[in-house]
C-alpha positions as a Markdown table, in Angstrom:
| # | Residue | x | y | z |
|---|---|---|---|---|
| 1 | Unk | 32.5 | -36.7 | 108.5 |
| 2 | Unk | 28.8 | -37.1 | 109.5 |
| 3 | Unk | 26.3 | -37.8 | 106.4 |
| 4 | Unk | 22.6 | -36.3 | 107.3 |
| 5 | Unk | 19.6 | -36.3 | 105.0 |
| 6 | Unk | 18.0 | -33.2 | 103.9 |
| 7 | Unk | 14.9 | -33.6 | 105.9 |
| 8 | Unk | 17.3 | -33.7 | 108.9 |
| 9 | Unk | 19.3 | -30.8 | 107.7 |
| 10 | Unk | 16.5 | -28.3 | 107.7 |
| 11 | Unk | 15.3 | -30.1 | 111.0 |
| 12 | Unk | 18.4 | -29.0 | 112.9 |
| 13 | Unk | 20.0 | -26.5 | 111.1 |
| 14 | Unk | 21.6 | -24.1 | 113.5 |
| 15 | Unk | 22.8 | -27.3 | 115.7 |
| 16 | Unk | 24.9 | -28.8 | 112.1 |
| 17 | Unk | 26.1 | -25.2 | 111.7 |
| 18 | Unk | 27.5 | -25.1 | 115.1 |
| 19 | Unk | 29.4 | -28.7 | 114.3 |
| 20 | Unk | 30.7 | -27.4 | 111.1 |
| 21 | Unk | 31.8 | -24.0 | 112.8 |
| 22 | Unk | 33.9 | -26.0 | 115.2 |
| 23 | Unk | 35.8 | -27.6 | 112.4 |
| 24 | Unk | 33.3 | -30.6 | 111.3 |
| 25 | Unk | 32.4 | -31.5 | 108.0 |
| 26 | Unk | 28.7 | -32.8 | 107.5 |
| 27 | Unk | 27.8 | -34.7 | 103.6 |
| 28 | Unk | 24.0 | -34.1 | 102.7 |
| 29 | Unk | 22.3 | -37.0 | 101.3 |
| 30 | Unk | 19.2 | -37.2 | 99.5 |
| 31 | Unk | 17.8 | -41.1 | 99.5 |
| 32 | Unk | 21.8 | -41.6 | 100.4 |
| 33 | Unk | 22.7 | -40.0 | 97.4 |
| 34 | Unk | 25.4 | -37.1 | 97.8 |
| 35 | Unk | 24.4 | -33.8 | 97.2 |
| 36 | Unk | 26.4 | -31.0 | 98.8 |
| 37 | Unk | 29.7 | -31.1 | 101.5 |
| 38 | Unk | 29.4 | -28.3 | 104.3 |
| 39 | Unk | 32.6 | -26.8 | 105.6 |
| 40 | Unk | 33.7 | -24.7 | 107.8 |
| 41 | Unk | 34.4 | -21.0 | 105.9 |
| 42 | Unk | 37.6 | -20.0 | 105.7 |
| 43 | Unk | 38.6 | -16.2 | 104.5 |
| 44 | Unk | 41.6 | -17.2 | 102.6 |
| 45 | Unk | 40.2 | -20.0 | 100.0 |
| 46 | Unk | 42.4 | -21.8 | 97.2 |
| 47 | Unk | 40.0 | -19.7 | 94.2 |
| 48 | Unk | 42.5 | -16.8 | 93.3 |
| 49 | Unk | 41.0 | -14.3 | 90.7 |
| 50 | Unk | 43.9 | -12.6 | 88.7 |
| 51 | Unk | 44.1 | -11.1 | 85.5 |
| 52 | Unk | 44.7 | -13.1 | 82.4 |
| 53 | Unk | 48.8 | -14.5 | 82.0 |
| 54 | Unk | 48.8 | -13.4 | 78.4 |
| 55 | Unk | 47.4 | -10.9 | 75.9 |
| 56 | Unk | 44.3 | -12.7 | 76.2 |
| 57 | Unk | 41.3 | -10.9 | 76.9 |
| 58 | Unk | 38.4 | -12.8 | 75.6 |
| 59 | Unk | 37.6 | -15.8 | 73.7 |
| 60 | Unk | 37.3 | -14.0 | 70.3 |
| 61 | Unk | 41.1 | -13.0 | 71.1 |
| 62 | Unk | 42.4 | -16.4 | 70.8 |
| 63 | Unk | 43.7 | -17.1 | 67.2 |
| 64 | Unk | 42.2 | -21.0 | 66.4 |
| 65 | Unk | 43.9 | -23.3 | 64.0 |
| 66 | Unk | 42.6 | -23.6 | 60.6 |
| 67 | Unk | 39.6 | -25.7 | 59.9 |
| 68 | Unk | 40.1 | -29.4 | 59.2 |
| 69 | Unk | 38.5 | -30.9 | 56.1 |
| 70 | Unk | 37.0 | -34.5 | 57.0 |
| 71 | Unk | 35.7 | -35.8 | 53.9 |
| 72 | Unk | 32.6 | -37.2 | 55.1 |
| 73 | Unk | 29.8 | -35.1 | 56.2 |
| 74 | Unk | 29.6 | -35.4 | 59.8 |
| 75 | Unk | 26.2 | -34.2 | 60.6 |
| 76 | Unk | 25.0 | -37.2 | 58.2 |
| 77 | Unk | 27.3 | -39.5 | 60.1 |
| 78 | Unk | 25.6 | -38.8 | 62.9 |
| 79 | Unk | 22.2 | -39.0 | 61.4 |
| 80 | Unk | 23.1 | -42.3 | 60.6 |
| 81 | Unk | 24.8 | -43.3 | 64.2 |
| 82 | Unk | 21.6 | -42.3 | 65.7 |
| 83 | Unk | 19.3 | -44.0 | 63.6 |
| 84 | Unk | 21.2 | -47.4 | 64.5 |
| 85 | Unk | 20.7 | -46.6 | 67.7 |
| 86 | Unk | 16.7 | -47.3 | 67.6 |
């Protein structure tokens, strides 16, 4: 797996396409930081769309569990969290 920095990237484009067309993968860095994998295309990828498994069709159809009651008041917990913070 080659790593190439961006400026090299858009330097030689077609000539990385053609190494990742014949089955290479190339990692694009940017100051040697990862950015984006390039890999060849295939036609028959592991993302499958389908139709929901149950008689779910959107979030607001999705029953949640009652509420729990805390006994604290957690926005002024946080208040608090974040002012020991500074």
């Amino acid at each position: 797996m080659a790593k190439i920095g961006v400026a090299e990237l858009k330097a030689r484009l077609s000539e990385h396409l053609r190494s990742v067309r014949r089955g290479g993968e190339i990692v694009v860095c940017d100051r040697n930081e990862p950015i984006a994998r390039l890999v060849p295309y295939e036609a028959r990828g592991s993302l499958v769309v389908r139709e929901p498994v149950r008689e779910y069709r959107s979030l607001g159809d999705i029953k949640l569990p009652p509420g729990v009651r805390l006994g604290v008041d957690a926005v002024e917990m946080l208040l608090e969290d974040r002012r020991r913070e500074k």
